[in-house]
N, C-alpha and C positions, 0 to 999 in steps of 0.2 A: 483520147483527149485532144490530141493531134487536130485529128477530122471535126470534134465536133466545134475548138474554134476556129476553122476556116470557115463551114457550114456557120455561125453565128455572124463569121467578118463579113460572108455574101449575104444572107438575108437582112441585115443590121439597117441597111437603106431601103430593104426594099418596104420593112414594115415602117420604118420612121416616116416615109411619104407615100406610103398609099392611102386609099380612100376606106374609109369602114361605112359600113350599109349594118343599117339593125332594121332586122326585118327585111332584107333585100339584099339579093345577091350580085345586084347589079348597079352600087351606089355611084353619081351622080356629082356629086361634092364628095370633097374632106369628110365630113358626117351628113350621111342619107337618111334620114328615118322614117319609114312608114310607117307611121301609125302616132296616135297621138302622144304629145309630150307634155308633160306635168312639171313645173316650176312653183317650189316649196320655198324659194327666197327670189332674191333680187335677179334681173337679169341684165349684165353689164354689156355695152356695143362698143364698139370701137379700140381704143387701145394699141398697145403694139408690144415687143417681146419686155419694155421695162416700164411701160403704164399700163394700169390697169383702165379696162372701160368704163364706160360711164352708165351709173343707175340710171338718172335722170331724178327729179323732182315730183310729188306729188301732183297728181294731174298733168304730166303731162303723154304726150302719146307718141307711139314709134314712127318717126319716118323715111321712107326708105327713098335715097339718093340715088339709086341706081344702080345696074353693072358695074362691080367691081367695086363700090364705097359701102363702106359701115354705115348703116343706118342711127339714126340721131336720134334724138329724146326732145320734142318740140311741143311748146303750149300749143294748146288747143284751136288750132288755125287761125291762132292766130288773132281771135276775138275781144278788143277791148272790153273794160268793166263799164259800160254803159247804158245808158236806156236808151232803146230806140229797137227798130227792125232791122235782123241780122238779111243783108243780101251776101249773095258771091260774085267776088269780083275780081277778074285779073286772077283767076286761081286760089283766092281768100275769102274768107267770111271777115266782112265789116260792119260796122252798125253805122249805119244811113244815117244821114243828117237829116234830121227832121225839125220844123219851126211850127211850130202851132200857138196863135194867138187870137184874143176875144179883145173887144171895146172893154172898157169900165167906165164909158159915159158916152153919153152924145156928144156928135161929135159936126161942125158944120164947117162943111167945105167951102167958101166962095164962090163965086164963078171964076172959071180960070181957062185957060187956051187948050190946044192939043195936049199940050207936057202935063196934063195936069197937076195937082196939088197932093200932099201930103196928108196920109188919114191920120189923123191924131186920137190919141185915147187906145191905141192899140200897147195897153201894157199889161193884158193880164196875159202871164207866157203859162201855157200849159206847161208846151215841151220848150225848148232851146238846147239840143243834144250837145251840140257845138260852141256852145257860147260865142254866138257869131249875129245873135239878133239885137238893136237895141230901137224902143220904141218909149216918145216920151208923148207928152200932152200936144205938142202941135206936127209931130211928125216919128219916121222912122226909117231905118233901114239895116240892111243883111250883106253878107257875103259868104259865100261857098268857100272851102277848104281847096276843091279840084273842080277839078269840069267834069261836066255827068249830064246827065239827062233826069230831069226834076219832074216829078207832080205838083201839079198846083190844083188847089181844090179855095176858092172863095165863094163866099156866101153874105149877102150885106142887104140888108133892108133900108132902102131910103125913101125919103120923103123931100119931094121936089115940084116945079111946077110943069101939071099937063102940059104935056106935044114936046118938052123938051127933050134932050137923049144925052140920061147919062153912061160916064164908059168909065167901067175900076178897071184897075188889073196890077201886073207888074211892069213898074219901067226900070230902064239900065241908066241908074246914073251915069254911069261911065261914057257908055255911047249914046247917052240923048235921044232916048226912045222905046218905047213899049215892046215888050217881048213878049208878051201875052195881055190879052185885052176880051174884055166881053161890053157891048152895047146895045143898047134898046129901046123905042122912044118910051116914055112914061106914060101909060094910059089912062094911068089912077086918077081921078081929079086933085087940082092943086092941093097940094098939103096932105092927103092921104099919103099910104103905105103901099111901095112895089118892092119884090125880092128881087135880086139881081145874082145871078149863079154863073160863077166860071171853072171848070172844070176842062184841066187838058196836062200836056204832059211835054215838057219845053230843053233844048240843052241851053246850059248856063257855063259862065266860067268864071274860072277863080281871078281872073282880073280886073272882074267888074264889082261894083257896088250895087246894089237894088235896091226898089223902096216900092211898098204897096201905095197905089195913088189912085186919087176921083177925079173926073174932067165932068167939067158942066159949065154952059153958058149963063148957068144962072144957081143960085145960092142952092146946097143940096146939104142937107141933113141927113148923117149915118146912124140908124139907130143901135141901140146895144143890148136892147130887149125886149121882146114881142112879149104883149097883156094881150088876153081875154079871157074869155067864159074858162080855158080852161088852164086858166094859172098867166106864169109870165115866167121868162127862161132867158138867157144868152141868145140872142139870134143871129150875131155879126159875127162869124168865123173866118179865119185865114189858117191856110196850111199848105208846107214846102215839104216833100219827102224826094230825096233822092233816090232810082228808082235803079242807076246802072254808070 
């Protein structure tokens, strides 16, 4: 009786802090297991010897913090409830700011200098992810959340007078001047119909103000829906997607 509680007094530490290997004679951690493990309820992380750890919430998913930390129970990267295109950024999934906007009239610009004028009639919003766009009958304009690097996709049919050169794009309220621009003289004869397409991919910041604008020396007309033989549709689009 003697022997066998000295024998229990010596080995009492040594099983309390050794490592157990299942499946393996050579375990690695506290608990080794080779081979697969099956979880029939909840599986709790973190805690300490007087809290218990934590489930986590439906949907959400494990992450691990690294050597030496308890792994967390984190939504889903993080991903607002919104519509828009999910990018990854800074180590995140976020849903991009996107602005997408049609005329719902004609719309006539004046003639106006370099800074040009303000497109007016731009109120029909597809998207405004952001709620960062506002566009009324004689004008518009936007701001960004953060700085990024933007798409800009415009598309505008106008009608103006031969040999003139009109130029849309985006200008920077803020700094007093166009950050993207597309130009071209008008070949169509007076009063007819030319498309005008700007496509590029621009960085912006959130300390500025924008506003989609026309410059022409002389009176130009945006139209907001192309007829012919085969129907009549929307023709004047504008679109901002953050891109990074």
């Amino acid at each position: 009786m003697k022997k066998n509680l000295i024998l229990g007094v010596v080995l009492l530490p040594v099983l309390a802090y050794s490592q157990v290997g299942i499946n393996t004679r050579t375990p690695r951690k506290n608990l080794h297991v080779n081979g697969s493990l099956q979880i029939t309820n909840e599986l709790n992380v973190g805690g300490d010897a007087r809290t218990a750890g934590s489930a986590g919430t439906p949907g959400q998913v494990l992450k691990s913090n690294g050597p030496g930390l308890a792994p967390t129970w984190q939504n889903v990267a993080g991903v607002p409830n919104a519509t828009g295109t999910v990018i990854a950024l800074n180590g995140e999934f976020i849903i991009a700011q996107e602005i997408v906007v049609q005329l719902t009239a004609d719309y006539t610009v004046p003639p106006a200098g370099n800074a040009g004028l303000f497109i007016g009639n731009l109120t029909n919003e597809i998207i405004d992810n952001e709620n960062r766009y506002s566009g009324t009958s004689i004008g518009n304009s936007f701001t960004i959340p953060a700085d990024g690097v933007f798409q800009i996709k415009m598309n505008a049919q106008l009608s103006t007078d031969n040999g003139s050169v009109p130029v849309i794009g985006i200008w920077d309220d803020t700094a007093n001047r166009w950050v993207a621009c597309v130009n071209d003289y008008f070949s169509t004869p007076t009063g007819g119909l030319q498309t005008y397409t700007l496509i590029t991919s621009i960085p912006m910041t959130a300390s500025s103000t924008y506003s989609f604008r026309l410059a022409n020396t002389v009176s130009t007309v945006v139209k907001y829906v192309s007829t012919g033989i085969t129907g009549a549709g929307p023709i004047t689009q504008i679109s901002l997607k953050r891109l990074k």
